[in-house]
C-alpha positions as CSV (number, residue, x, y, z in Angstrom):
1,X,12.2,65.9,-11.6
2,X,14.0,62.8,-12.3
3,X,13.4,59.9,-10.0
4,X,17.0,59.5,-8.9
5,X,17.4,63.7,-8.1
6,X,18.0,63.9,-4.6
7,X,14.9,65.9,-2.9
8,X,16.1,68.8,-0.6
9,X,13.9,68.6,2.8
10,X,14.2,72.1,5.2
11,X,12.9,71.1,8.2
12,X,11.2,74.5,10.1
13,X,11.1,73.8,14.0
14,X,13.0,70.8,15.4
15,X,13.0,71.4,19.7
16,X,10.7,69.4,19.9
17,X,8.8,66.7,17.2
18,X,11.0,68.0,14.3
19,X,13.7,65.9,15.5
20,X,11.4,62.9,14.4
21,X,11.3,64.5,11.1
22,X,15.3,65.4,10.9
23,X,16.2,61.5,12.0
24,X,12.9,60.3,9.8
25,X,14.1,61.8,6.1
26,X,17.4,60.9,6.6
27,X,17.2,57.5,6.3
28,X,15.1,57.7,2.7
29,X,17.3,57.0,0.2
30,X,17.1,60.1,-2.8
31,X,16.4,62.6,0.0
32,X,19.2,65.4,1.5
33,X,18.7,67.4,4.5
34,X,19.0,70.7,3.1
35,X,18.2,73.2,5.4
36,X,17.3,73.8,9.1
37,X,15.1,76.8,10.6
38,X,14.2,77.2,14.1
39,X,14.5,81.3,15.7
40,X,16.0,79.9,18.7
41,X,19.8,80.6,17.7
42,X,20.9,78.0,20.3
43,X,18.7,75.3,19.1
44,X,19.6,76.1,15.2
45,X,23.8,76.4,16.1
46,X,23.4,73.4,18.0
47,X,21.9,70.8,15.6
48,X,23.4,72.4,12.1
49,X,26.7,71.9,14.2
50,X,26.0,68.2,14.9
51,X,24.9,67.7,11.5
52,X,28.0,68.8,9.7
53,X,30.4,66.9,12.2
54,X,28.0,63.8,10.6
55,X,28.8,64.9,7.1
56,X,25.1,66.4,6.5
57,X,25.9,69.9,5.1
58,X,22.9,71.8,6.2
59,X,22.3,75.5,5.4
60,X,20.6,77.3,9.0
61,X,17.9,79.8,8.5
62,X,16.4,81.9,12.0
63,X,13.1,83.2,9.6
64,X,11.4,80.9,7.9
65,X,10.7,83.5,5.3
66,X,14.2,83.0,3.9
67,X,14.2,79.8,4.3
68,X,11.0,78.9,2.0
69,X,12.7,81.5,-0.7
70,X,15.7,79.3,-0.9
71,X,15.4,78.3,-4.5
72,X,17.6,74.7,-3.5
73,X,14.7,73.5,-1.4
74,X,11.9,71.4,-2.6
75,X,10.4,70.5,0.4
76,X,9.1,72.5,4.1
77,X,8.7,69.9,6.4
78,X,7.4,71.7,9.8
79,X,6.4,71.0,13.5
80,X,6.2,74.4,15.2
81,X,3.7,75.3,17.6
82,X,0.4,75.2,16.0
83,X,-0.4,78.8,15.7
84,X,2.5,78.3,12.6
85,X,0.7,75.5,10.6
86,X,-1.1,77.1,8.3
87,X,1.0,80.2,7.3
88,X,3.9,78.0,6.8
89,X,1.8,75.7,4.8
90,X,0.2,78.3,3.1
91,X,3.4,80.6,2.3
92,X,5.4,76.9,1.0
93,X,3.0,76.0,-1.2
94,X,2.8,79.8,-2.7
95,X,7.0,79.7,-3.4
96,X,5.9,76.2,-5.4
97,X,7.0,74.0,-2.4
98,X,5.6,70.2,-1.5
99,X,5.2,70.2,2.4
100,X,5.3,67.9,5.2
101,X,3.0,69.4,8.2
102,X,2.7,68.4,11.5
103,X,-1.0,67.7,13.6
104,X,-3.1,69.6,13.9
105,X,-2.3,71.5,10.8
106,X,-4.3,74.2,11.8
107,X,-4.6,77.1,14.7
108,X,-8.2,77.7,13.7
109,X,-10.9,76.5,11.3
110,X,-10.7,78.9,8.4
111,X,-6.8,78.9,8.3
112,X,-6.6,75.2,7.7
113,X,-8.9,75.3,4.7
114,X,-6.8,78.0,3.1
115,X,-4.0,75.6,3.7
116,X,-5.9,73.6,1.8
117,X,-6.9,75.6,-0.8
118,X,-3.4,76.7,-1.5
119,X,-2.2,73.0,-1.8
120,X,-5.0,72.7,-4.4
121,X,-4.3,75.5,-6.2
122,X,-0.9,75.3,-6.5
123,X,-0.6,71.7,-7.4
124,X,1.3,70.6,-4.3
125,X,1.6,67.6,-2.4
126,X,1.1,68.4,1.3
127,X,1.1,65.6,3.8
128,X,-0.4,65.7,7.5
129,X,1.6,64.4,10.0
130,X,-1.1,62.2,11.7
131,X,0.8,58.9,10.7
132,X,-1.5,56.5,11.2
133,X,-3.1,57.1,8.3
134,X,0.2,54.9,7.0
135,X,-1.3,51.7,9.3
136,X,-2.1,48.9,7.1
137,X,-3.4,47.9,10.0
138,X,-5.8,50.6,10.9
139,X,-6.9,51.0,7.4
140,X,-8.2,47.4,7.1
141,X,-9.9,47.9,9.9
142,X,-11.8,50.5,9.1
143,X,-12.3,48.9,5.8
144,X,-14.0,45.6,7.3
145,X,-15.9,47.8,9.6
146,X,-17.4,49.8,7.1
147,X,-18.1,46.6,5.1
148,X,-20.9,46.3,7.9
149,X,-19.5,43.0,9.7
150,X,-20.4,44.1,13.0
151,X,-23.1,46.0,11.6
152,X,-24.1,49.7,11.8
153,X,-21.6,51.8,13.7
154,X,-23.5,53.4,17.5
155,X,-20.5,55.9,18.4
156,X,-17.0,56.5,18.0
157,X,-15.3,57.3,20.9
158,X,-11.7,59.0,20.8
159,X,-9.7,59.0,23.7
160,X,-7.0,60.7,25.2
161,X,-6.2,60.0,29.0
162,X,-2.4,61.2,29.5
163,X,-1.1,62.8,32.1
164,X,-0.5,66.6,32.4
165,X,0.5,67.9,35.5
166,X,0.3,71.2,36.2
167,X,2.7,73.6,34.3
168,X,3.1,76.1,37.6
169,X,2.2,79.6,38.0
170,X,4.2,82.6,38.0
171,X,3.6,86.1,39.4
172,X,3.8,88.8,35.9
173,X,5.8,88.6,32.6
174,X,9.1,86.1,32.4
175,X,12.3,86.8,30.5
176,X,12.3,85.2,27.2
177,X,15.0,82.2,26.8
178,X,18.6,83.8,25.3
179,X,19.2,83.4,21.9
180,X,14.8,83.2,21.0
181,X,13.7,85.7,18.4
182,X,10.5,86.3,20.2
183,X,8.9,88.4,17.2
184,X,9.3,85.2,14.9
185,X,8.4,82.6,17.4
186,X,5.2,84.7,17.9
187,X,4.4,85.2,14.4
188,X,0.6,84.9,13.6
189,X,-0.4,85.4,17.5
190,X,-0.3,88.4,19.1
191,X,3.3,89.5,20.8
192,X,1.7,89.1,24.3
193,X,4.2,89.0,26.8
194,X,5.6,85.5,28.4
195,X,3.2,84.9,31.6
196,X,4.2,81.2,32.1
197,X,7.3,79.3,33.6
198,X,8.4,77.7,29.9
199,X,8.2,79.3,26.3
200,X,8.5,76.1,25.0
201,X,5.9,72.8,25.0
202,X,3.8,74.8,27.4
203,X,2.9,76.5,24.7
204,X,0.1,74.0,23.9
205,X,-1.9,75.0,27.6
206,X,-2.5,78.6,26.2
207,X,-5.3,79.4,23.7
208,X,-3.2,82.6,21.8
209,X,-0.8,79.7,20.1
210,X,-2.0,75.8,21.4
211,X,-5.2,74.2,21.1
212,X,-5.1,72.2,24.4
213,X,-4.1,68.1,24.1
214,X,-7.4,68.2,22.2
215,X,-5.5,69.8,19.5
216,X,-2.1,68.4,20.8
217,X,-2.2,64.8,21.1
218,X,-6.0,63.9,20.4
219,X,-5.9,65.0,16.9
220,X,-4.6,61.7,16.1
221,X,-7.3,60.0,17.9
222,X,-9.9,62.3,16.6
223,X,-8.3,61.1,13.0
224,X,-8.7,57.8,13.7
225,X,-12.4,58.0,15.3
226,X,-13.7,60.6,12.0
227,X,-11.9,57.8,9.5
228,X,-13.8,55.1,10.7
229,X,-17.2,56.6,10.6
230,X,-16.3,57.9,7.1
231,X,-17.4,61.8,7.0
232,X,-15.8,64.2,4.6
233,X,-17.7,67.2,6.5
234,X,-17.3,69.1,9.5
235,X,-20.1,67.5,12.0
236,X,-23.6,69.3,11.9
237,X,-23.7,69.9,15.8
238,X,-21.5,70.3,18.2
239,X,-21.3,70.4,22.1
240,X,-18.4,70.5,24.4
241,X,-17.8,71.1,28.1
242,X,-14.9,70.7,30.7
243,X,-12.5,72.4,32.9
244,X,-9.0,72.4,34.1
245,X,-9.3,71.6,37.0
246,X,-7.2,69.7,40.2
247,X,-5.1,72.4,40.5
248,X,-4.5,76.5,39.3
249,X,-1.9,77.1,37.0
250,X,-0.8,79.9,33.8
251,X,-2.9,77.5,30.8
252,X,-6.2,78.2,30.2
253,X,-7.2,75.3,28.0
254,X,-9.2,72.4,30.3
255,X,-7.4,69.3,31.1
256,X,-10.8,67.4,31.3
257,X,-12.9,67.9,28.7
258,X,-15.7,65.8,26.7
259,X,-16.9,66.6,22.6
260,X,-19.9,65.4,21.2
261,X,-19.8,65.9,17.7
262,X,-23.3,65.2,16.4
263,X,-23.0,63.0,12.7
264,X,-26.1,61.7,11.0
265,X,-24.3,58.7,10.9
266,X,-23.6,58.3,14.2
267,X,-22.4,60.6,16.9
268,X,-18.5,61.3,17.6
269,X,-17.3,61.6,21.1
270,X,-13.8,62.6,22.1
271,X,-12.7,62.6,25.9
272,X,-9.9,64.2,27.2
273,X,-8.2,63.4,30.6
274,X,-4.8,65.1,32.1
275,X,-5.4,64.2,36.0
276,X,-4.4,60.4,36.8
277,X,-6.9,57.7,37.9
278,X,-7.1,59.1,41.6
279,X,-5.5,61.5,44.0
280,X,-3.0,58.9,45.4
281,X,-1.7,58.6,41.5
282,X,-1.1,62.4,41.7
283,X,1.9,61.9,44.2
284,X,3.1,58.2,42.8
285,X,4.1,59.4,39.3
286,X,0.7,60.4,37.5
287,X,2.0,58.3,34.2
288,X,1.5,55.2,36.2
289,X,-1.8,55.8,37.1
290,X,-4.0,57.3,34.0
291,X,-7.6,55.3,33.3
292,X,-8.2,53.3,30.8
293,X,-11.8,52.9,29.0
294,X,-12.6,49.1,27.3
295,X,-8.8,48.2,27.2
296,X,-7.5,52.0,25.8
297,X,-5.9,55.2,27.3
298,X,-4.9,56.6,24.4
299,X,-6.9,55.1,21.6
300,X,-10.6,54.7,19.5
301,X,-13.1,52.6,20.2
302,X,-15.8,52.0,17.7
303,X,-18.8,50.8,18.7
304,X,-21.2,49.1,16.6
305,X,-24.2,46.8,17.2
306,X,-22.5,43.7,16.5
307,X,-19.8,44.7,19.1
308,X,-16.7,47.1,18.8
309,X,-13.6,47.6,17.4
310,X,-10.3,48.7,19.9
311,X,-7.4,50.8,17.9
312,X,-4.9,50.8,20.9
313,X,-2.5,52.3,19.5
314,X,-0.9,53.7,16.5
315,X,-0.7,50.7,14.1
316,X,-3.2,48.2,15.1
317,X,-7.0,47.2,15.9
318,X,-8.7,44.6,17.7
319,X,-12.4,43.4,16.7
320,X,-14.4,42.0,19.8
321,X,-18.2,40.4,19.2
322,X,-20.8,41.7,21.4
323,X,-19.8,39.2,24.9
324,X,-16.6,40.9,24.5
325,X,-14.6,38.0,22.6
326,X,-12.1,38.8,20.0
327,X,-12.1,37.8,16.6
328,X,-9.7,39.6,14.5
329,X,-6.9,41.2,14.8
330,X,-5.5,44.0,12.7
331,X,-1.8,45.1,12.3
332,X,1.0,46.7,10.5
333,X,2.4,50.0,9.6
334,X,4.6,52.1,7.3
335,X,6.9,54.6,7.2
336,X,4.6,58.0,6.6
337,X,7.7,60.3,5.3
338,X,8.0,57.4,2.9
339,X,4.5,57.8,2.0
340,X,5.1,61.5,1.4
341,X,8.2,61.3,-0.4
342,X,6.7,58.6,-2.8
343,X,3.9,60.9,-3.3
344,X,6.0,63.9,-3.9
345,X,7.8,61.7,-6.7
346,X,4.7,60.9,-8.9
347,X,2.6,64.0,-8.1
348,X,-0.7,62.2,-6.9
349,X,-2.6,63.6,-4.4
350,X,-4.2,59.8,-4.5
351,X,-0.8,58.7,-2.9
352,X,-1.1,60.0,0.1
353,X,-2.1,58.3,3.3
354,X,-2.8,61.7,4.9
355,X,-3.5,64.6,2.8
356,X,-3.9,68.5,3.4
357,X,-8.0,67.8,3.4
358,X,-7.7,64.9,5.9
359,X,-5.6,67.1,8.4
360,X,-7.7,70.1,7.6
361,X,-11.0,68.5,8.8
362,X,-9.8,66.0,11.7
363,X,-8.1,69.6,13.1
364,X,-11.1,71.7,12.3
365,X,-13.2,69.2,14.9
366,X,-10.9,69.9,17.2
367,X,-11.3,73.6,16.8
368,X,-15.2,73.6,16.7
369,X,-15.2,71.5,19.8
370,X,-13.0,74.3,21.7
371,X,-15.4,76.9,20.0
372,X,-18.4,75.4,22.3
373,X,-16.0,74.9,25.5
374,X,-14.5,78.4,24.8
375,X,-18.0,79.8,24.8
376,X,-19.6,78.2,27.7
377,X,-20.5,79.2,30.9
378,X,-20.2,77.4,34.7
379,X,-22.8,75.0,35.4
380,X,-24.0,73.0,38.5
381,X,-23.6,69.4,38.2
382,X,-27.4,69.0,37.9
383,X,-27.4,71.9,35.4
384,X,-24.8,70.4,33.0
385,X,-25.8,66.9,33.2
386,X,-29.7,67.7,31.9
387,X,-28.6,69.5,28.6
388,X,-27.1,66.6,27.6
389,X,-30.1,64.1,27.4
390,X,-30.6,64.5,24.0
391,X,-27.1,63.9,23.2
392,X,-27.5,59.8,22.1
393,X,-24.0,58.5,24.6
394,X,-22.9,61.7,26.3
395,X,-24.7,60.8,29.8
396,X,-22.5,57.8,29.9
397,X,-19.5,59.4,29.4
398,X,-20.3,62.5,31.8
399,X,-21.3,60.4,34.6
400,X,-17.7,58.8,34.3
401,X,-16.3,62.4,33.9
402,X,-17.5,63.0,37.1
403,X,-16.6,59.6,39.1
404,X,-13.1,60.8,37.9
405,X,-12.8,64.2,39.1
406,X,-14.2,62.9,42.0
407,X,-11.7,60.3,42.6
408,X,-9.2,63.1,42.3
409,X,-11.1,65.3,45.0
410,X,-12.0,67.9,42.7
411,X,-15.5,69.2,44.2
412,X,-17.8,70.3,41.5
413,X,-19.8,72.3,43.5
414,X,-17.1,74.7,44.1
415,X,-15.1,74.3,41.2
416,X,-17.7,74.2,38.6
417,X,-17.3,72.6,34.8
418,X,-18.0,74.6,32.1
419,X,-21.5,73.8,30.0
420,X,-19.7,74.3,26.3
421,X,-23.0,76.3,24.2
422,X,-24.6,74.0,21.4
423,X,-23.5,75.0,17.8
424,X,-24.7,74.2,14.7
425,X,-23.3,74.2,11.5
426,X,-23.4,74.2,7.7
427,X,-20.8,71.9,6.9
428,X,-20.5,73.3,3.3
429,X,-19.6,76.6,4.1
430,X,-17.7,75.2,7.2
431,X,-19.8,78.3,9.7
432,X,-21.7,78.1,12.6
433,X,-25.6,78.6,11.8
434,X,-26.8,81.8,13.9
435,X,-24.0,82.4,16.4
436,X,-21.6,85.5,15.3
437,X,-19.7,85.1,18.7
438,X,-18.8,81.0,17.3
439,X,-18.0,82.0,13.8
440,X,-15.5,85.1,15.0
441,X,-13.5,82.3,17.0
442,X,-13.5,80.5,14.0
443,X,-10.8,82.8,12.8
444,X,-8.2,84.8,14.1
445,X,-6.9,88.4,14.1
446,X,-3.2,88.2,12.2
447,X,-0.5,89.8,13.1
448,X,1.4,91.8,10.3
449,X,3.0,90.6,8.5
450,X,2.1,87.3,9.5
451,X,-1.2,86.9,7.8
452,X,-2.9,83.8,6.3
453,X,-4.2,85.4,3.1
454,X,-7.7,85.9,2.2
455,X,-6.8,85.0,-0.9
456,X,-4.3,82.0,-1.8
């Protein structure tokens, strides 16, 4: 391909964050908006309408089977629900597509190194849509960091305090939205019927197709946290534990939830919190009222012995010294569908800021983190809190786990948090060491014919 052909993009579910992706790829210059698939009619109708009345003439596809056959595309750009990642990836790169893929890029652990294994195998150029990896910023941050000027990294700590409310609970099976081609939303997960208020977004609450904001927005934040400490592995050990609790609703993935991921480097910890600060916050507009740890509510902290390092955000970082003073300051960003395109253009893997692997593993300790949560049993306060001694920074962050449910009148005596199971793992084969129950979860049973292949 010549560097002045136009590249033809087909974006595969745009409800929700694929509109980022329409608006983002059409303001690259060489780059036409081919194609749109979505199997909600209304949704497809709707935007190939408003497309054409801009000049874009965009072909609409319902199954993104036909779509990736389309011999005019060169590109599958995609943000379905999760439980589509993979296949799509998987099924783009087979029909000698390059493919833009949302975060996580992965339902389960073994899907997402098939994904990767079929970009590998197939030569193409597969981009994960966890965009700070474009930072400037963030990358000279973790650059200095690993240079050793504040010395040997202690943890880092990924965090993800954002408010999710409850998503309401319904008495049996709901009607599934007009115009929704439930068999192809469904796909890979089982056909189970509709047993919340919303098919869409709510999706992400319910382990059959999301992977909780663990998988949802903390991804990027796990990203961020694995980049800095440098590990191309899946972590050796693994504990997790959680609840949702504050109210009863249809998810069943926790809203609170704390992951220890145990690196010989230093230890990983990820904290997720959906209830806001207190119980008065609940009824004042919980998005006003979400804690904050060492200046971040959605962010990394890296600590190291010569102080830490804040990323606050999606395109900066802050260095502090030890008494809390700063002393650099990090910033900058580009455009990641840039970085994709440019990379799709000379055909280097090396070009891209977020590759198929990166995804693959930041996803897969998101996954393995769920596996120990999923796994776990109730404990007593007491209980839970002496399992963790061993655990170099998880007391700290499990005694402010529980001054927050407290604050928010959740009473663990009643409403107990689940004590995840400890897992270990070979990191080369990417399986749990002597638990069959952890290595089923990490896979899936597929539903025909939507099967990630055994063999790519």
């Amino acid at each position: 391909m010549g560097a002045n052909d136009a590249l033809r993009v087909a974006v595969v579910g745009f409800k929700g964050r694929g509109g980022d992706h329409i608006s983002g790829f059409l303001k690259i210059p060489g780059v036409r908006l081919a194609a749109l698939c979505d199997c909600d009619e209304k949704v497809l109708g709707s935007a190939v309408q408003k497309l054409k009345e801009k000049g874009h003439d965009v072909k609409g596809y319902k199954d993104v089977r036909d779509c990736i056959a389309d011999r005019d595309i060169d590109i599958i750009s995609t943000a379905t629900p999760n439980h589509w990642h993979s296949l799509i990836t998987v099924w783009a790169c087979q029909a000698n597509k390059d493919v833009y893929v949302e975060k996580p890029v992965s339902h389960n652990v073994w899907e997402g190194r098939q994904a990767v294994e079929a970009a590998r195998k197939y030569r193409r150029i597969v981009q994960t849509g966890t965009q700070s990896r474009s930072s400037h910023g963030i990358q000279e941050a973790a650059a200095w960091v690993k240079a050793g000027n504040l010395g040997k990294i202690l943890i880092s700590r990924g965090l993800c305090y954002k408010p999710r409310a409850s998503i309401g609970k319904v008495d049996g099976p709901q009607p599934i939205p007009e115009g929704v081609d439930y068999n192809l939303w469904c796909g890979p997960a089982p056909m189970s019927p509709l047993t919340r208020k919303n098919l869409h977004y709510d999706w992400h609450w319910v382990y059959e197709t999301g992977n909780g904001d663990l998988g949802n927005q903390g991804i990027h934040q796990m990203d961020i946290a694995r980049w800095f400490l440098g590990e191309m592995e899946l972590s050796p050990a693994v504990l997790s534990m959680g609840g949702r609790l504050g109210y009863v609703d249809d998810g069943n993935t926790p809203n609170t939830q704390i992951i220890w991921h145990g690196f010989e480097k230093a230890p990983l910890i990820f904290e997720v919190r959906g209830l806001p600060q207190d119980k008065a916050s609940q009824k004042e507009g919980w998005g006003k009222g979400m804690d904050k740890f060492m200046g971040a509510q959605i962010g990394v902290v890296v600590h190291c012995e010569g102080g830490y390092v804040l990323v606050p955000n999606y395109n900066s970082a802050i260095a502090y010294d030890k008494a809390g003073k700063e002393i650099k300051r990090f910033e900058g960003t580009k455009d990641h569908y840039q970085n994709f395109i440019d990379a799709v253009r000379s055909r280097q893997v090396e070009d891209l800021n977020a590759d198929i692997l990166q995804g693959h593993l930041s996803s897969a300790l998101c996954h393995t983190g769920n596996i120990s949560y999923q796994l776990g049993k109730k404990a007593a306060p007491g209980e839970a809190r002496e399992r963790l001694k061993d655990h170099t920074g998880l007391e700290e962050s499990y005694d402010r786990m529980v001054e927050h449910l407290r604050k928010n009148e959740v009473n663990l005596d009643v409403d107990s948090l689940t004590l995840g199971v400890g897992l270990k793992m070979n990191p080369a084969t990417e399986r749990f060491v002597g638990n069959r129950d952890a290595n089923k979860l990490l896979t899936r049973e597929y539903r025909k014919p939507f099967v990630v292949p055994e063999k790519v």
